[in-house]
N, C-alpha and C positions, 0 to 999 in steps of 0.2 A: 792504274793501280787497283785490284782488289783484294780480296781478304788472303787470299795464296801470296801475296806476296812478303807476309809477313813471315819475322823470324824471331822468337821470346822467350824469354828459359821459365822452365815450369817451375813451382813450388820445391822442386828439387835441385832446383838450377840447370837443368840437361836442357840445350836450346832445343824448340820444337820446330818447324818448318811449318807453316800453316795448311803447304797444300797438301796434305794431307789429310785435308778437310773438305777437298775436292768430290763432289758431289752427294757433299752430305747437310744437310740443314743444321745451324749452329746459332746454338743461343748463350749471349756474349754479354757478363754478369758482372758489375763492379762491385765485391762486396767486403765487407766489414763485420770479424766480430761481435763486438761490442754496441750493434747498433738494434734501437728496438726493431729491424725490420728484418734481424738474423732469423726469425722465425722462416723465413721466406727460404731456407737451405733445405728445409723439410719437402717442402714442394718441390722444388727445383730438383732432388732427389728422385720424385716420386716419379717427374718427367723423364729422368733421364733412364731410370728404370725401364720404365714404360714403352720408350719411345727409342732405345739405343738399336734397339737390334732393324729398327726401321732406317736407319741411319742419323738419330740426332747428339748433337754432339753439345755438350752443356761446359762452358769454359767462366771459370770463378777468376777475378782477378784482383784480386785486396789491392783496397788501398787506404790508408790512413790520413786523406786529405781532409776527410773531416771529424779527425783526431775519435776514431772508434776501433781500430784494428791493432791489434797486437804489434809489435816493435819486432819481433824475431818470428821466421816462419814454422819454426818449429813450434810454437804455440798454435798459430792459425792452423797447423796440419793436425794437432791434438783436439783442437775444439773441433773439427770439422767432422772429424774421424769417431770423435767419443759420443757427442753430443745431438748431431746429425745425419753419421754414419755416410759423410758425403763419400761418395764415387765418382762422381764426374770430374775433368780434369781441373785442378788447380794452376794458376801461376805466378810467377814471383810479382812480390809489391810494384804497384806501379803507379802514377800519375794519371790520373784522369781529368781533369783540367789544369788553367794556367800556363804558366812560362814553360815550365818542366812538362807538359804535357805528353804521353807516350806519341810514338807517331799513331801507334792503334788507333787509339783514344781519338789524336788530332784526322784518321781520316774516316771512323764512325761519325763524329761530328760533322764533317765537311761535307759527306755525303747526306745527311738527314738532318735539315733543319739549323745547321749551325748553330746552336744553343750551346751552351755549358752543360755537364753533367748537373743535374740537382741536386744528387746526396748515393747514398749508397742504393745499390740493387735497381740502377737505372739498368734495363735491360734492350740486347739489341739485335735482333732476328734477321738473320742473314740464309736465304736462299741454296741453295741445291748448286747454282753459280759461282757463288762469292761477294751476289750483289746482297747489299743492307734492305730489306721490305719492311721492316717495322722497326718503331722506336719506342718502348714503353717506360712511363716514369714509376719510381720505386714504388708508389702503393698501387699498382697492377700489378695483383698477387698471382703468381705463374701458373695457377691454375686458369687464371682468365686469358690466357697464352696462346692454351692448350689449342681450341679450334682454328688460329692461326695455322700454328705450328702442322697440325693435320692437313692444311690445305695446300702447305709447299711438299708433301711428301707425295700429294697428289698429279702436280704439273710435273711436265715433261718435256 
């Protein structure tokens, strides 16, 4: 299994098909509202600016597991949109650890380190392939990302 084999409705509810994401470098975001680390949409913004027409593909995925994201997504998509001017793709609330855990979620994990998410804006860098190459925890602000991110647009 990798990352193409996923299927997950967006922020809008329309399922998306993952492999569509086939050979393009995707940075894979659980974020939150309400959490002091929302500043981190700014960047994550700046990247996806930056870096889209290269092929990167920047995916937000709320979740309120630890009680900082909005209840209804039509909030999440107002604050994203007014406050951050986010572009990059959104998708609906999801589980990011535990029982309930997304299968997503359950095979970023299982592929890097088997850990738990630690809290919001745990971020998770996936290749040109579909394979996971980096795991960063929330206070790796995504500009420290960036010379990663450059280096997988480089291989071949």
């Amino acid at each position: 299994m990798n990352l193409y084999d996923f299927k997950i409705k967006n922020i809008d509810g329309e399922e998306v098909d993952f492999s569509k994401y086939k050979n393009k470098v995707v940075l894979i975001v659980n974020v939150a509202s309400k959490c002091g680390f929302a500043n981190q949409y700014k960047e994550l913004e700046e990247l996806n600016q930056k870096y889209k027409k290269e092929g990167l593909c920047i995916l937000g995925f709320p979740s309120d597991q630890f009680k900082q994201e909005f209840k209804d997504v039509n909030d999440i998509k107002t604050f994203c949109s007014t406050k951050y001017n986010v572009t990059f793709e959104m998708f609906a609330t999801l589980k990011v650890k535990g029982d309930e855990i997304s299968p997503l979620y359950k095979w970023l994990i299982s592929n890097y380190n088997n850990k738990n998410v630690k809290w919001n804006f745990e971020k998770f860098l996936i290749d040109k392939n579909g394979d996971l190459v980096g795991r960063f925890n929330p206070w790796v602000k995504p500009v420290k990302i960036e010379p990663k991110i450059k280096k997988e647009f480089k291989k071949d």
